[in-house]
C-alpha positions as CSV (number, residue, x, y, z in Angstrom):
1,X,-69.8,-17.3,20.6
2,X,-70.1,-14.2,18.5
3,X,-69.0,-12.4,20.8
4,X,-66.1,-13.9,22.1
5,X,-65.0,-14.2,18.3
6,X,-65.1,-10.4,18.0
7,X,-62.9,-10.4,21.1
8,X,-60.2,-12.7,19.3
9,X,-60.0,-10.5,16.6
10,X,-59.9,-6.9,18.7
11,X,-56.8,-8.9,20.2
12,X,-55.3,-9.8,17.3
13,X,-55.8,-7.0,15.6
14,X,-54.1,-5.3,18.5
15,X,-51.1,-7.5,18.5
16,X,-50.8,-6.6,14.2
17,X,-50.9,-2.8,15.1
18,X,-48.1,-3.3,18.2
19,X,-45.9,-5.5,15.5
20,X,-46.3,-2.9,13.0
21,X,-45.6,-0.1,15.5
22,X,-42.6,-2.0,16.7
23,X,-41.5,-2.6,13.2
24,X,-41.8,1.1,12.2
25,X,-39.3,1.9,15.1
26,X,-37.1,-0.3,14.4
27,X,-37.0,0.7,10.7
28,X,-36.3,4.5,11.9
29,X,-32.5,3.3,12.4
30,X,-30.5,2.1,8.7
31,X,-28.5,-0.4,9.3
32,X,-25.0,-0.4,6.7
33,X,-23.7,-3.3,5.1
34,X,-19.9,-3.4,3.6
35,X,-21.8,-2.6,0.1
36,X,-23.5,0.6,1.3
37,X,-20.4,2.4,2.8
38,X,-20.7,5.0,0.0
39,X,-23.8,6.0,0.4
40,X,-22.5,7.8,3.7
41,X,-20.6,10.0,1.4
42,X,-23.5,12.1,0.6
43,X,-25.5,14.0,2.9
44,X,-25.3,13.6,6.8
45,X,-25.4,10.9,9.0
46,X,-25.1,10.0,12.4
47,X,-23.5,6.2,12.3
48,X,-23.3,4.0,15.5
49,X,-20.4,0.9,15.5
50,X,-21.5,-1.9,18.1
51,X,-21.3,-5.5,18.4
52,X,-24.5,-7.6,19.9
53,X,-22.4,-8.8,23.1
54,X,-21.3,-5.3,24.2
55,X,-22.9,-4.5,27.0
56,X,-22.4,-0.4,26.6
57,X,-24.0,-0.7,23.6
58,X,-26.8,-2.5,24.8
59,X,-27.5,0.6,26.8
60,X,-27.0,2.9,24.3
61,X,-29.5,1.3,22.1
62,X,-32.9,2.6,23.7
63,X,-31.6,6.3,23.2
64,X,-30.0,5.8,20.0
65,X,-34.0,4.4,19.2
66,X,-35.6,7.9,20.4
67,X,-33.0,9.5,18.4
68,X,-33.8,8.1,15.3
69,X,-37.2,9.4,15.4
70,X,-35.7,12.9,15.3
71,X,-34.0,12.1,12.1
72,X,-36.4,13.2,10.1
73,X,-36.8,16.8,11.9
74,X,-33.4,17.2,11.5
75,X,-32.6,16.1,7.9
76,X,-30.3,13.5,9.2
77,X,-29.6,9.6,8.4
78,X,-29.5,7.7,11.5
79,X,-27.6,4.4,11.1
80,X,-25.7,1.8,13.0
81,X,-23.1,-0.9,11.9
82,X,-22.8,-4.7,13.2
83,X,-18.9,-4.8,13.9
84,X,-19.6,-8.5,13.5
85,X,-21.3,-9.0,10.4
86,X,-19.9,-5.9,8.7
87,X,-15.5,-6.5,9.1
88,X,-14.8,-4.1,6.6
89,X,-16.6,-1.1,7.4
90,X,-15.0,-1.4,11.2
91,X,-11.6,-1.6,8.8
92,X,-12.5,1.5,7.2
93,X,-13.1,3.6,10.3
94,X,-10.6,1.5,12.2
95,X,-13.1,1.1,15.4
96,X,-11.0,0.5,18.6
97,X,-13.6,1.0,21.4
98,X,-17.4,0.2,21.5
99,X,-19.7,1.3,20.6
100,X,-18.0,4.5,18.4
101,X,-19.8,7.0,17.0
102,X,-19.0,8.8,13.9
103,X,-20.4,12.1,12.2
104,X,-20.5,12.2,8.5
105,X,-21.3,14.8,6.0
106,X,-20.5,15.3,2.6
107,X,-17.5,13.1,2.7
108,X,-16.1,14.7,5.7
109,X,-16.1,12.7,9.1
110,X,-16.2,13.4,12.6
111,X,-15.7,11.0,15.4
112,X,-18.5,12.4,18.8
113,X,-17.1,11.9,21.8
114,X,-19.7,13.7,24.0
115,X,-22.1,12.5,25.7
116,X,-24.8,9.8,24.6
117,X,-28.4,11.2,25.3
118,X,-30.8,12.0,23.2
119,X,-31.3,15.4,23.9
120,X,-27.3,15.3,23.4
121,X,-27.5,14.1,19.7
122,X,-30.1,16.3,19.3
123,X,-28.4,18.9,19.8
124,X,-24.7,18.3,18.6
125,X,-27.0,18.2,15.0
126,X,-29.5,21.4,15.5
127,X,-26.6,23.7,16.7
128,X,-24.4,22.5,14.4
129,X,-21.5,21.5,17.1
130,X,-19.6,19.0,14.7
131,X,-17.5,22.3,13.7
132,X,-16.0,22.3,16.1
133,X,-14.2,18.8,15.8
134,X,-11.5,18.2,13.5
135,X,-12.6,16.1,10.3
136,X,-10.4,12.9,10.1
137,X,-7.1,13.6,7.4
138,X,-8.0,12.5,3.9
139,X,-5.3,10.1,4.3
140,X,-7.2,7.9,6.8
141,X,-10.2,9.0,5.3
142,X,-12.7,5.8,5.0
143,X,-12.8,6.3,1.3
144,X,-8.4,6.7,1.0
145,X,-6.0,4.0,-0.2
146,X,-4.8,3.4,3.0
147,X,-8.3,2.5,4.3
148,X,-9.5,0.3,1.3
149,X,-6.9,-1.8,1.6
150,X,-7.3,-2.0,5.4
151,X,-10.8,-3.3,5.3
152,X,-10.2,-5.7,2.4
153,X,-7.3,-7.2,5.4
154,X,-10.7,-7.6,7.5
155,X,-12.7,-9.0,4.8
156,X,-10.2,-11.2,4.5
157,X,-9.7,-12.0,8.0
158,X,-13.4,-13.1,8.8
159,X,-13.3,-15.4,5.4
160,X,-10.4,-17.4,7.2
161,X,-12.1,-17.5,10.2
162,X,-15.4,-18.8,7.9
163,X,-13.3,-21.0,6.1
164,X,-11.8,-22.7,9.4
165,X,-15.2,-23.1,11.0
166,X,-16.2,-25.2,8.3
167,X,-13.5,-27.2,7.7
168,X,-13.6,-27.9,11.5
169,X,-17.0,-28.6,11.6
170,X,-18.8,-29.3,8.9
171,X,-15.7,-31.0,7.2
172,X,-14.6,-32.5,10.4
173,X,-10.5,-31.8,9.7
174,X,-9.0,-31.1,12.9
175,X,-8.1,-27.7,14.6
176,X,-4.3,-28.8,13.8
177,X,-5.3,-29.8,10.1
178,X,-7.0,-26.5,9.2
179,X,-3.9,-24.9,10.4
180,X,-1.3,-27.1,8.1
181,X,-3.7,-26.0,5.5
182,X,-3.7,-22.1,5.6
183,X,-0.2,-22.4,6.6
184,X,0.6,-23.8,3.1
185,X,-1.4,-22.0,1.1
186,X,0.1,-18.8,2.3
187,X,3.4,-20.1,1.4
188,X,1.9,-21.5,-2.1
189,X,0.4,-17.7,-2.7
190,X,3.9,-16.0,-1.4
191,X,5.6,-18.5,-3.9
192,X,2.9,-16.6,-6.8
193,X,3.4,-13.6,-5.7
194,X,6.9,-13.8,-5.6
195,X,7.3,-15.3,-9.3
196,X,5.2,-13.0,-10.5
197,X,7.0,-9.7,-9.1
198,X,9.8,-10.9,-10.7
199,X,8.5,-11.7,-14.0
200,X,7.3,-7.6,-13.9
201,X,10.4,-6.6,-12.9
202,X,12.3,-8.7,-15.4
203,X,10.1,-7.0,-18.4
204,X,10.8,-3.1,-16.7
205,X,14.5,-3.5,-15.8
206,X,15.9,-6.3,-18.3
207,X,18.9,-7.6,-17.9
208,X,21.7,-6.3,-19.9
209,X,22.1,-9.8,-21.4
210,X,18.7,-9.7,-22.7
211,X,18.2,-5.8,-23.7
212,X,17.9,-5.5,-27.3
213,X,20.8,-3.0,-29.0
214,X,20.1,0.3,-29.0
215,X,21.3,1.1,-32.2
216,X,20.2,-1.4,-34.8
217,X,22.8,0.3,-37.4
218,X,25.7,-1.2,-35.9
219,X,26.0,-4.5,-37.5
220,X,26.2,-3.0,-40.6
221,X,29.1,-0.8,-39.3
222,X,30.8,-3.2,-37.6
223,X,33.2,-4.2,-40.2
224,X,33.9,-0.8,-41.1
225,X,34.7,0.1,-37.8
226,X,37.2,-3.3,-37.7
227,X,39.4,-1.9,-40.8
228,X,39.4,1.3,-39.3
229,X,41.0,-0.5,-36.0
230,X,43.3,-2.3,-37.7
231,X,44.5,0.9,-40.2
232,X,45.0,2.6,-36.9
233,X,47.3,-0.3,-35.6
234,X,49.3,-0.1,-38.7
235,X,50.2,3.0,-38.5
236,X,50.9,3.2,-34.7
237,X,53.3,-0.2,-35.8
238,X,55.1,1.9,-38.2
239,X,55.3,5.4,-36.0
240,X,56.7,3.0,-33.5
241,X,59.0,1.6,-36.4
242,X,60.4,5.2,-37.0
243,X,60.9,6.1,-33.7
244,X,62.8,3.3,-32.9
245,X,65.4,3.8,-35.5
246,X,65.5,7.6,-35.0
247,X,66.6,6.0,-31.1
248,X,68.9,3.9,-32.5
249,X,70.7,6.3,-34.7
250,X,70.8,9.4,-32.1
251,X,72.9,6.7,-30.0
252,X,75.5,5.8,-32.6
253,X,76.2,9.5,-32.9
254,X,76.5,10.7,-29.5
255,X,78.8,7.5,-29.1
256,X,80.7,8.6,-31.9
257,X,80.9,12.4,-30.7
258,X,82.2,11.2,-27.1
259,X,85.1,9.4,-27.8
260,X,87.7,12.2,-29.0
261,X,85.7,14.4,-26.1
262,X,87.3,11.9,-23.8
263,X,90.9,11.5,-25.4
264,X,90.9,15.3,-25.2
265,X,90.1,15.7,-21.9
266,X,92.0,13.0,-20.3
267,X,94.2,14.1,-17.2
268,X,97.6,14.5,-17.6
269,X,99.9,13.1,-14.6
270,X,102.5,16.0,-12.7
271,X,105.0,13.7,-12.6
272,X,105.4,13.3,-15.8
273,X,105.2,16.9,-17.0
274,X,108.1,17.5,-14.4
275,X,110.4,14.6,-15.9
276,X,109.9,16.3,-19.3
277,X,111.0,19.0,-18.5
C-alpha cells in the first residue's frame, strides 16, 4: 500500500510539473486586450492578429509558441490578438487577412509579410530587417484620428451584435423585432443628433433676426440722426422750389425774346414786291 501511494504521488506530481510547464509556455506569448493597445507604443513587439476558427492560424500557432521563447534573447514583446474578442484593436490596424502580423517599435509599425518560421522571426528581429519596410503613414497610424474613430465603429458594431443576441435569445423578441428596434433607435439618435447640430450652429452663425446690434450707441442717436433726415429733405424741397421758378422764368423770357425775332424775320412774298413797284 505504501508503496503504491508513493506511486500516486510521483504521478501526480508529474502531471503538476507538465501543467506548470505547459502554463509557462503558454504565458511566453501576451495576449492584448482593447485596453492595452498603448502599451505597444513603447518598446518592440512582434503582434499576431488571428481568430480561433482560422485554420492558417492554427498552423501558425506552434511556431509563433517556439518563437516566443526567443523573446527574451531578443528584447522583444511577443503578443497576439483575438480578432473576435478584441473588435477594436482589428479596427485600429484595419486587419483584412488572417492571421496578420505587425512590427511595432517605438510608435512606429510595420506590417511582415515574409515568411512564418521561427528561424524567420528570429531573424527579421536579430538583423534588424524591419528597415527595410515602410512604417505605416501617421495618418493611419493605430494611434491617429482616423484610426480611433474607426475602432470605436467596431466596438460599436460587436455591441449591436451583443445586444441582438440577447434580445433574441435570452429576451426571446424575434429576429424581425430586434431589427424594428435598432432601426428606430437609429432614427431616434439621427433625430438628436440632428437637433443638436443645429442648436450649435444656431449659437455660432445667429441669424440676423436674432444678432444683437453691433453698436449699442445707436438708439441714443437715432433721433438725431431723424432731424438730420428731415433738415436734409427741407432743404432739397426748397432747392427744388428755386429751381423750379428759375425754369419758369427763363421760359417767359425766351418767349418774350422770340416773338419780334419772328415778325422780323418773316418772308416777304415776290409778288408783292413786284406789284409795288
Amino acid at each position: 500500500m505504501a508503496a503504491a501511494g508513493r506511486l500516486w504521488a510521483l504521478l501526480w506530481l508529474a502531471l503538476a510539473a507538465g501543467a506548470a510547464a505547459a502554463l509557462g509556455k503558454r504565458s511566453s506569448v501576451k495576449v492584448l486586450s482593447d485596453g492595452m493597445w498603448r502599451e505597444l507604443l513603447q518598446g518592440e513587439w512582434m503582434v499576431e492578429f488571428y481568430a480561433p476558427w482560422c485554420p492558417a492560424c492554427q498552423n501558425l500557432q506552434p511556431e509563433w509558441e517556439k518563437f516566443a521563447e526567443w523573446g527574451e534573447d531578443l528584447e522583444v514583446n511577443i503578443a497576439k490578438v483575438d480578432v473576435t474578442e478584441q473588435p477594436g484593436l482589428s479596427g485600429r490596424f484595419i486587419i483584412t487577412a488572417l492571421p496578420t502580423i505587425y512590427h511595432c517599435k517605438d510608435g512606429e509599425f510595420r506590417r511582415y509579410q515574409g515568411a512564418r518560421t521561427k528561424t524567420d522571426f528570429i531573424n527579421f528581429i536579430s538583423d534588424q530587417e524591419w528597415k527595410s519596410i515602410e512604417p505605416v503613414s501617421s495618418w493611419f497610424g493605430p494611434s491617429s484620428f482616423l484610426m480611433s474613430s474607426m475602432s470605436a465603429l467596431f466596438q460599436l458594431s460587436m455591441w449591436i451584435r451583443h445586444c441582438h443576441g440577447y434580445l433574441t435569445e435570452n429576451v426571446g423578441i424575434p429576429v424581425w423585432g430586434s431589427y424594428a428596434i435598432f432601426a428606430l433607435a437609429t432614427l431616434f439618435s439621427g433625430l438628436i443628433l440632428g437637433l443638436i447640430m443645429v442648436f450649435l450652429a444656431d449659437c455660432i452663425c445667429p441669424s440676423k433676426r436674432q444678432r444683437p446690434p453691433q453698436y449699442p450707441y445707436s438708439r441714443k442717436l437715432a433721433p438725431e440722426s431723424a432731424q438730420l433726415l428731415k433738415k436734409l429733405d427741407e432743404e432739397q424741397e426748397a432747392d427744388e422750389e428755386d429751381i423750379s421758378d428759375d425754369d419758369t422764368e427763363g421760359k417767359e423770357v425766351s418767349n418774350g425774346d422770340s416773338s419780334p425775332n419772328t415778325v422780323r424775320q418773316r418772308p416777304v412774298n415776290p409778288a408783292a414786291a413786284v406789284d409795288k413797284s
